[in-house]
C-alpha positions in Angstrom: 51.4 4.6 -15.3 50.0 7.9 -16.5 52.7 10.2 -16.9 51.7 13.8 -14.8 52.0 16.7 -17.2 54.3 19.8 -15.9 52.1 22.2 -14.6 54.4 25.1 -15.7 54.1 23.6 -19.5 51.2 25.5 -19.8 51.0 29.2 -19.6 48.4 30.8 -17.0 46.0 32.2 -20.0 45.6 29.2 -21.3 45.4 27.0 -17.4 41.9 25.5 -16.9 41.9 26.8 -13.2 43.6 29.8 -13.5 40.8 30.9 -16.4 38.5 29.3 -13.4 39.5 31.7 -11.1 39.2 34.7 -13.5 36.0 34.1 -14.4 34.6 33.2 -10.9 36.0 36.9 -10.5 34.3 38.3 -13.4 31.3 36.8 -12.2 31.2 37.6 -9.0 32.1 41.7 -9.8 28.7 41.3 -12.2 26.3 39.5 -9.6 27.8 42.2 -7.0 27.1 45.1 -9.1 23.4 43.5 -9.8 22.6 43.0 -5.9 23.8 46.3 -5.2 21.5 48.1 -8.0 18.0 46.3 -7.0 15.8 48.9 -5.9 14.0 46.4 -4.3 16.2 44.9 -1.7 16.8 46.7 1.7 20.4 47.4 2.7 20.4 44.5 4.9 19.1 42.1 2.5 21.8 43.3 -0.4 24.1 42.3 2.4 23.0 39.2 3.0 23.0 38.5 -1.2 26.5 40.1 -1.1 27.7 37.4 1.8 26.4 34.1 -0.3 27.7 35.6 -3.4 31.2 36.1 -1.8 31.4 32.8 0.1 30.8 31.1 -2.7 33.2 33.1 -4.8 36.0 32.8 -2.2 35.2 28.8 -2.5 35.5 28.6 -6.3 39.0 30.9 -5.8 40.4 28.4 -3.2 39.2 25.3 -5.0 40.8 26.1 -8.4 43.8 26.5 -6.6 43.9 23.5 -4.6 43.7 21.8 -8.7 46.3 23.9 -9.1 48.5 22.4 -6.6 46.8 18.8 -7.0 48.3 18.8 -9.6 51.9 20.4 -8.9 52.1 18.1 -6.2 51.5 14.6 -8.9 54.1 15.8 -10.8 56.7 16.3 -8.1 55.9 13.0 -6.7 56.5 11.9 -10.1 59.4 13.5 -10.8 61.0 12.5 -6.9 59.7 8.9 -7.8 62.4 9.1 -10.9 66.0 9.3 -9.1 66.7 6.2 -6.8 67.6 6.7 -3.1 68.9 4.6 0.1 69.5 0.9 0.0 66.5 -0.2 -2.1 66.3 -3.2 0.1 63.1 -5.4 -1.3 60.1 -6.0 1.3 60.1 -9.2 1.2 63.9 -9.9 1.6 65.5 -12.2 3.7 67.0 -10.9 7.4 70.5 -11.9 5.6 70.2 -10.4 2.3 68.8 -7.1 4.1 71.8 -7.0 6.0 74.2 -7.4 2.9 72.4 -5.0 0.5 72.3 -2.4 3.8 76.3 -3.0 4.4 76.5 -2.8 0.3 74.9 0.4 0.3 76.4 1.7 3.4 80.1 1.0 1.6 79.0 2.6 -1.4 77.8 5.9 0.2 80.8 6.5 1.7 82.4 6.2 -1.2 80.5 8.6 -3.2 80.9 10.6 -0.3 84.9 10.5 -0.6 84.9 10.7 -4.4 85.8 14.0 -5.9 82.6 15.6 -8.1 84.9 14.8 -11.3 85.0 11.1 -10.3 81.8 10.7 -9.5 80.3 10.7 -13.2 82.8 7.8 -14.4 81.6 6.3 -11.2 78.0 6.4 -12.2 78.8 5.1 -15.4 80.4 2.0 -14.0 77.9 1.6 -11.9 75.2 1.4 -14.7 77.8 -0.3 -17.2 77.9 -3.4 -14.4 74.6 -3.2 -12.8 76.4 -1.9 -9.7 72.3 -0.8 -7.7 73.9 0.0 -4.4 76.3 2.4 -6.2 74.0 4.2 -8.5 71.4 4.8 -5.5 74.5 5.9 -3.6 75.7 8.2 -5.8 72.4 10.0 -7.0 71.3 10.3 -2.8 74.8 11.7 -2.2 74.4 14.1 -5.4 71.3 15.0 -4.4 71.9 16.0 -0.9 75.2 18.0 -2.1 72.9 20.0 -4.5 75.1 18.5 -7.3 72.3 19.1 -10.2 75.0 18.3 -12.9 74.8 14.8 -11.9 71.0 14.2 -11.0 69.8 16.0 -14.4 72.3 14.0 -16.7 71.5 10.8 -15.2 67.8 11.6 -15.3 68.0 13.0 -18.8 69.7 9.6 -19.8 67.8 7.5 -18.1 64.5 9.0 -18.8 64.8 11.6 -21.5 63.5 14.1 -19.1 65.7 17.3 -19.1 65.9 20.2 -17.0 64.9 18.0 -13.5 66.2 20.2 -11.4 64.9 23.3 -12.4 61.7 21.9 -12.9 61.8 20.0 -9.3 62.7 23.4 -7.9 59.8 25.3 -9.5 57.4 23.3 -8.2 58.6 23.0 -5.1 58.9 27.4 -4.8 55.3 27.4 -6.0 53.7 24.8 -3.4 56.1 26.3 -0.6 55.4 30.0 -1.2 51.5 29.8 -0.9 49.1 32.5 -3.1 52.0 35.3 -2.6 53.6 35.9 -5.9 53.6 35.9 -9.6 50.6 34.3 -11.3 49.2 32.7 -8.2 48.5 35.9 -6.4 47.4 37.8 -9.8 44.8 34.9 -10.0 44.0 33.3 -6.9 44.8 35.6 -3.9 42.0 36.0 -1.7 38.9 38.0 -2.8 38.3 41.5 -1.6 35.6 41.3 1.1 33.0 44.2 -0.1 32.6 47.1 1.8 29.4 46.1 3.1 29.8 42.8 4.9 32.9 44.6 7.1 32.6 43.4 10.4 30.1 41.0 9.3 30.2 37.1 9.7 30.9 35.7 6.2 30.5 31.8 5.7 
């Protein structure tokens, strides 16, 4: 499995799409400028230049962030894929042996759910030390729900030599929640200006 890169390892000047969207910007403020200064062309034909040239821009905007977010969204799947939750109850197990792992896991939530958040490290530990699954997936659902970060980053930094998981898992998840409205995202992919001459004009 091909591990997905952290999207926020790499600075915005130096991001494939977000250079994308600057140049499609760049571009688009040159064409403009050239439509608008052809003696030629009749104020309704600059228009109509001006509406290709802008649908086409606003395209290249929304498609390099949609990469953007392809590829924020591969790396949170990864990253969720990393920390075991519920009963982890095979597909092809037995009506019996579902019903023992479910009551195992069951037994084991509630304990992690009773256990103070200084017990529930040396709990962990058991639980790896004597292949205790039910436990560890217990634990780690608990921690998770209870926002107890401590716990899911130094079992994932252990586990997986990944550090910083919550942080990072809570980056991404601010960036694909909060749309084109802040930071980097709005400097470079915020919806293009519609030029003054295709107001209150249809624009594919």
């Amino acid at each position: 499995m091909t591990v997905p890169e952290n999207p926020f390892a790499t600075h915005p000047n130096d991001d494939p799409d977000h250079l994308a969207a600057r140049q499609s910007r760049a571009a688009f403020a040159t064409r403009a400028d050239e439509i608008r200064a052809n003696p030629q062309w009749s104020d309704s034909y600059k228009a109509e230049q001006l509406a290709t040239a802008y649908g086409e821009h606003a395209a290249e905007i929304a498609a390099a962030y949609e990469r953007v977010n392809e590829r924020r969204r591969a790396r949170l799947a990864y990253l969720d894929s990393l920390v075991p939750s519920g009963p982890g109850i095979p597909d092809d197990a037995s009506a019996a042996d579902r019903a023992v792992l479910m009551a195992a896991f069951r037994g084991a939530l509630e304990q992690a759910r009773t256990a103070s958040r200084e017990q529930r490290p040396q709990l962990l530990a058991e639980a790896a030390r004597y292949g205790d699954d039910s436990m560890q997936r217990a634990l780690l659902q608990h921690a998770s729900e209870a926002g107890d970060a401590h716990l899911v980053d130094g079992w994932v930094a252990e586990k997986h030599g990944l550090r910083g998981y919550s942080d990072e898992r809570r980056s991404l998840r601010n960036a694909l929640d909060g749309g084109r409205g802040s930071g980097w995202d709005y400097k470079d992919f915020h919806t293009p200006q519609l030029p003054p001459e295709l107001r209150g004009r249809p624009v594919a």
